[in-house]
C-alpha positions as CSV (number, residue, x, y, z in Angstrom):
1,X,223.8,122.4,245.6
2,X,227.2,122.1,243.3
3,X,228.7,125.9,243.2
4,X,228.1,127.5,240.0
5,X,224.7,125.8,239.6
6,X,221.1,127.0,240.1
7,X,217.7,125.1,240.2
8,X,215.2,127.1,239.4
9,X,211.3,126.0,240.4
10,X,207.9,127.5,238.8
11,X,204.4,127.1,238.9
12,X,204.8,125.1,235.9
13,X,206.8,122.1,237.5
14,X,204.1,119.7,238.7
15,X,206.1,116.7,240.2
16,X,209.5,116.1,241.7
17,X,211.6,117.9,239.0
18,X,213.3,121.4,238.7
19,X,211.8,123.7,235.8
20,X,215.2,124.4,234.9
21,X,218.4,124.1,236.1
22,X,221.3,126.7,235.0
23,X,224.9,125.5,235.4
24,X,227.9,126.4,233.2
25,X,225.8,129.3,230.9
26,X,223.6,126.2,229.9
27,X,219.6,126.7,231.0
28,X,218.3,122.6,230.6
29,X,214.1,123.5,230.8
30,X,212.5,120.7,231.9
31,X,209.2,119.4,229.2
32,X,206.4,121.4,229.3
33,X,202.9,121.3,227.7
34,X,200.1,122.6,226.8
35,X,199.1,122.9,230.2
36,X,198.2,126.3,232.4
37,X,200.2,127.0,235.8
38,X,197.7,124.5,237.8
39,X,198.1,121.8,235.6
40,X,195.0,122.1,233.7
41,X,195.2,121.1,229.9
42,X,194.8,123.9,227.5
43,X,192.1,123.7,224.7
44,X,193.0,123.5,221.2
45,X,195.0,120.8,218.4
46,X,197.8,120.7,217.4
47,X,199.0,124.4,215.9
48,X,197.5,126.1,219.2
49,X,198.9,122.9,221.8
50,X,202.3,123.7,220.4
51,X,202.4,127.7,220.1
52,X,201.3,127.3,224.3
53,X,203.8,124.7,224.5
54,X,206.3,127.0,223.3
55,X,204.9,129.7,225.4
56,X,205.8,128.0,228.6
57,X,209.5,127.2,227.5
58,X,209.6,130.8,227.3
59,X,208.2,131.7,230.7
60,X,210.1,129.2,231.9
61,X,213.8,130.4,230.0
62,X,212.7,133.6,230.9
63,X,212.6,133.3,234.8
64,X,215.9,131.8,234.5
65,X,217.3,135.3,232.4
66,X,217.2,133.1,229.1
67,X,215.0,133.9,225.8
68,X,214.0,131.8,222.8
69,X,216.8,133.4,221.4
70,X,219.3,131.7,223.8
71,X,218.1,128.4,222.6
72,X,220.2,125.9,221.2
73,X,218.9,122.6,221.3
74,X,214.8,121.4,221.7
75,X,213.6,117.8,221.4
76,X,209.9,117.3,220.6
77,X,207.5,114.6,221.6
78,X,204.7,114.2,219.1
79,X,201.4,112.1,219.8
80,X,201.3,111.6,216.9
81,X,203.8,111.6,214.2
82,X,200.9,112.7,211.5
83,X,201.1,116.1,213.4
84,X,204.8,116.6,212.6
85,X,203.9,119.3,209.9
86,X,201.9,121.3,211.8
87,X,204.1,121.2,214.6
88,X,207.0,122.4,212.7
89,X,204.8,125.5,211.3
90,X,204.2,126.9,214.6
91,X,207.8,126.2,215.7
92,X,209.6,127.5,213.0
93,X,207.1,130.6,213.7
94,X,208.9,131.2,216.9
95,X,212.3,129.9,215.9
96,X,212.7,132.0,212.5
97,X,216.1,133.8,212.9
98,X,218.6,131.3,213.5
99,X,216.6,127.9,214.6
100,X,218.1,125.6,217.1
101,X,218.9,122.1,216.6
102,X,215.9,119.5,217.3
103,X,214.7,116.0,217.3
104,X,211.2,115.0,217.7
105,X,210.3,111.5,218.4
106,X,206.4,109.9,219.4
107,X,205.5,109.4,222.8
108,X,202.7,109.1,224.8
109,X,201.8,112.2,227.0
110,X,200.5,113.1,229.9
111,X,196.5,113.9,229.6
112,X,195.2,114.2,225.9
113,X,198.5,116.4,225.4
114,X,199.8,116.3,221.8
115,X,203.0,117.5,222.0
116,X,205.4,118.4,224.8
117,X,208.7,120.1,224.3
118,X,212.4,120.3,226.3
119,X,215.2,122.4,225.6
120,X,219.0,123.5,226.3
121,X,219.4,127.6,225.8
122,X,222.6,128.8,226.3
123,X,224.6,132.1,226.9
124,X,227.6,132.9,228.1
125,X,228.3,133.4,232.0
């Protein structure tokens, strides 16, 4: 492993990835879901799939010594675009203070997952 970087793996990470890595002050999370620490899918549309998607960035950034706080960038996959309100409600729930920059695009996701979230916090070293 490069010096000054640091993989960092979680329950969450449920294939051949990292659930974050931390190089440079940067913390790149890796997408998570709706989806509890054994992979199971979490109940619920759209405003409760994205508040537990949000959740588990957090655990995530938070295991690697980041907080929502330290995020600067997320990018948002949508099911379905039509959800893009609802989406944003809940995010801009956690992300009132200073929000970071996002895109959100449509993809299809894993299980009957309608949203799935990545994002770049950052702080310095």
């Amino acid at each position: 492993m490069p010096s000054g970087r640091r993989n960092l793996q979680t329950q969450r990470a449920l294939g051949s990835y990292s659930s974050a890595v931390v190089a440079g002050g940067f913390c790149f999370v890796s997408g998570q879901a709706a989806l509890d620490e054994h992979g199971k899918e979490l109940p619920g549309g759209i405003r409760e799939q994205t508040a537990a998607t949000i959740k588990n960035l957090e655990s995530v950034l938070q295991a690697a010594g980041y907080g929502l706080n330290d995020v600067v960038k997320v990018t948002c996959y949508l099911k379905d675009m039509d959800d893009w309100s609802y989406m944003d409600d809940v995010f801009s729930e956690f992300f009132s203070a200073s929000p970071p920059a996002r895109a959100t695009v449509q993809a299809k996701l894993i299980y009957e997952c309608r949203v799935e979230m990545e994002c770049t916090a950052w702080k310095p070293d």
